[in-house]
RODO-2510 file (C-alpha; in nm, 4 decimals, decimal comma):
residues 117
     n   res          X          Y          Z
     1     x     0,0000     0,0000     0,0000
     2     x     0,1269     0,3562    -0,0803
     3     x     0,1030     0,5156     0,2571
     4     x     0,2505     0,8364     0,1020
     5     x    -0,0728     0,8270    -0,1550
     6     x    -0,3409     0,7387     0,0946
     7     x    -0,2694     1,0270     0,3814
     8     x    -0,1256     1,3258     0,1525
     9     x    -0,3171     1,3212    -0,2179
    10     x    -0,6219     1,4567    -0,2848
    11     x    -0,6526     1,2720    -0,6049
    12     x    -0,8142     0,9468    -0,7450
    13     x    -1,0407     0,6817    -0,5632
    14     x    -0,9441     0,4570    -0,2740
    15     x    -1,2073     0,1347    -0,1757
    16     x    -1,3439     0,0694     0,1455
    17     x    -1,0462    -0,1466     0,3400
    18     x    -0,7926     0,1472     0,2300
    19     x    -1,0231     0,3629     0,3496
    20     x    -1,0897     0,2144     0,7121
    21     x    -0,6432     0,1175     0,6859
    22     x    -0,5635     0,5047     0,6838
    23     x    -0,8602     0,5743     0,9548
    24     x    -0,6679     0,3074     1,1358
    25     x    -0,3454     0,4647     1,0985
    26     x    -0,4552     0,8173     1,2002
    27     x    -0,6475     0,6475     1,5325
    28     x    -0,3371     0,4876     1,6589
    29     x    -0,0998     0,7597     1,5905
    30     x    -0,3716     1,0302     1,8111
    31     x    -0,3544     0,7677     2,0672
    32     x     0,0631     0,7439     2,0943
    33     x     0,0353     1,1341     2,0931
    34     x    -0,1768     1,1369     2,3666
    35     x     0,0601     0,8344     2,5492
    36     x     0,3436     1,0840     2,4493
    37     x     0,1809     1,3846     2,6244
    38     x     0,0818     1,2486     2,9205
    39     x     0,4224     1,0395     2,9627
    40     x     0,6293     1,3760     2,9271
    41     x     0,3529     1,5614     3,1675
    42     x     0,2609     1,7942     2,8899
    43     x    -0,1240     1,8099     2,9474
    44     x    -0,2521     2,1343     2,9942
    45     x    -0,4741     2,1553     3,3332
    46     x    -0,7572     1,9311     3,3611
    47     x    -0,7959     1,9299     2,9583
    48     x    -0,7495     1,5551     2,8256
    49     x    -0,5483     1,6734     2,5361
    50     x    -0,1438     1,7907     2,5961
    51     x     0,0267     2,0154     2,3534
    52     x     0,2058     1,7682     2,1005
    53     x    -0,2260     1,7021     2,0661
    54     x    -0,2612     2,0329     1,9931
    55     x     0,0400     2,1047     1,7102
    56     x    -0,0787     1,7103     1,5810
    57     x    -0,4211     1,8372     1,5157
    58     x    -0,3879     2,0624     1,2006
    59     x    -0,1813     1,7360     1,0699
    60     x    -0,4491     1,4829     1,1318
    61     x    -0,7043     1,6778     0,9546
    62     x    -0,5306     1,7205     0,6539
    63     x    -0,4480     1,3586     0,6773
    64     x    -0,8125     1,2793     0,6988
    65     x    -0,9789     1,5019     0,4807
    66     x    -0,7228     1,3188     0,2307
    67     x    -0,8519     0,9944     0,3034
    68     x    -1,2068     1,1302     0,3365
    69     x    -1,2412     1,3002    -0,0202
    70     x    -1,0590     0,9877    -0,2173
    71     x    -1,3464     0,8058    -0,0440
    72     x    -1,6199     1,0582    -0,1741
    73     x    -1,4317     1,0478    -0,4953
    74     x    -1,5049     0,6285    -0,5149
    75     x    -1,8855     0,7350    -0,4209
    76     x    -1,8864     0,9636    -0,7065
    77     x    -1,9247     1,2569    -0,4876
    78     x    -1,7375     1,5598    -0,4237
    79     x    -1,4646     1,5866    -0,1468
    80     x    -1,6719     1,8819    -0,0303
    81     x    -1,9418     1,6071     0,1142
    82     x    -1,6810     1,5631     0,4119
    83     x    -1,8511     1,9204     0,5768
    84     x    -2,1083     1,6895     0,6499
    85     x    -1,9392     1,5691     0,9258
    86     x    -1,9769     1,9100     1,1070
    87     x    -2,3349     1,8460     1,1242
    88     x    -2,4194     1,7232     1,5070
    89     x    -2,4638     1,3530     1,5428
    90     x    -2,6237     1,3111     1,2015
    91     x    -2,2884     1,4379     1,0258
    92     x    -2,0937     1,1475     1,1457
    93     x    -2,3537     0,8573     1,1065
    94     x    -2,3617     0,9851     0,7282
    95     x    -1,9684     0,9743     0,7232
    96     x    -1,9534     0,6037     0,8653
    97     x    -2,2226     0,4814     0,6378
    98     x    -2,1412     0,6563     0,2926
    99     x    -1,7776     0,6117     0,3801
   100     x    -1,6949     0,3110     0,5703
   101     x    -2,0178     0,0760     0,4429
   102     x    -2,1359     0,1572     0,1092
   103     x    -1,9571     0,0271    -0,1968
   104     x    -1,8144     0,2599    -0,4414
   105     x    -1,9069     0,3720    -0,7865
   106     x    -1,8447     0,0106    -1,0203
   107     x    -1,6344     0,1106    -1,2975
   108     x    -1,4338     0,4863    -1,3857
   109     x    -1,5900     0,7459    -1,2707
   110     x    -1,5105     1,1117    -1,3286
   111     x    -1,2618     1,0736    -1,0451
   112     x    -1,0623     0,7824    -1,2050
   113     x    -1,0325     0,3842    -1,2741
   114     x    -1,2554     0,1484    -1,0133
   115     x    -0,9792     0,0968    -0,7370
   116     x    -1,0833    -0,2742    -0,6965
   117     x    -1,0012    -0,3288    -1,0776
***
C-alpha cells in the first residue's frame, strides 16, 4: 500500500479497506500522541489533550480530509461532502455509512479507474 498516496493526495479513488487502513493509521498515531503527552507531563490543566495534541491536530485533519475526499471520490461525490461531518450527530452517522459501508461507484468514474479493478 502507498502510505505516502493514501494520507497526503487529494486525487483518485481509494475502496473501502484502504479507506478504514488510513482511519486506522490516524487512530493509533492520536492515541501514541496522547501516550506521548501524558508520559512527558505535557497536558494542559484538567484538559485531556497535551500540547504535542494540539500542534498534531492541524496534521491529522489534513491527513483525513485526504482519506475522506478519495473516499467521496469512489462514491462519485465531491470531497466537499466531508462538511457533512460538522453536522451534530447526524454528520458522522452519514460519514460512517457513505464512507466506511457503502460500496463505491463500479467502474471509472469522473474521479478515475474502479480501485478494486
Amino acid at each position: 500500500m502507498d502510505w505516502k498516496y493514501l494520507l497526503t493526495s487529494y486525487q483518485g479513488r481509494i475502496n473501502r479497506a484502504k479507506f478504514w487502513a488510513g482511519v486506522g493509521l490516524l487512530v493509533a498515531a492520536g492515541i501514541v500522541v496522547n501516550i506521548l503527552d501524558a508520559a512527558l507531563g505535557l497536558h494542559i490543566g484538567e484538559y485531556p489533550f497535551g500540547i504535542l495534541a494540539i500542534i498534531a491536530t492541524p496534521f491529522y485533519i489534513y491527513l483525513a480530509l485526504a482519506v475522506y475526499t478519495k473516499r467521496w471520490h469512489d462514491r462519485d461525490k465531491s470531497g466537499w461532502w466531508s462538511l457533512i461531518g460538522l453536522v451534530p450527530v447526524i454528520g458522522g452517522v452519514w460519514l460512517i455509512v457513505e464512507l466506511g459501508i457503502l460500496e463505491g461507484t463500479r467502474g471509472a468514474n469522473r474521479f478515475g479507474p474502479d480501485p478494486l479493478a
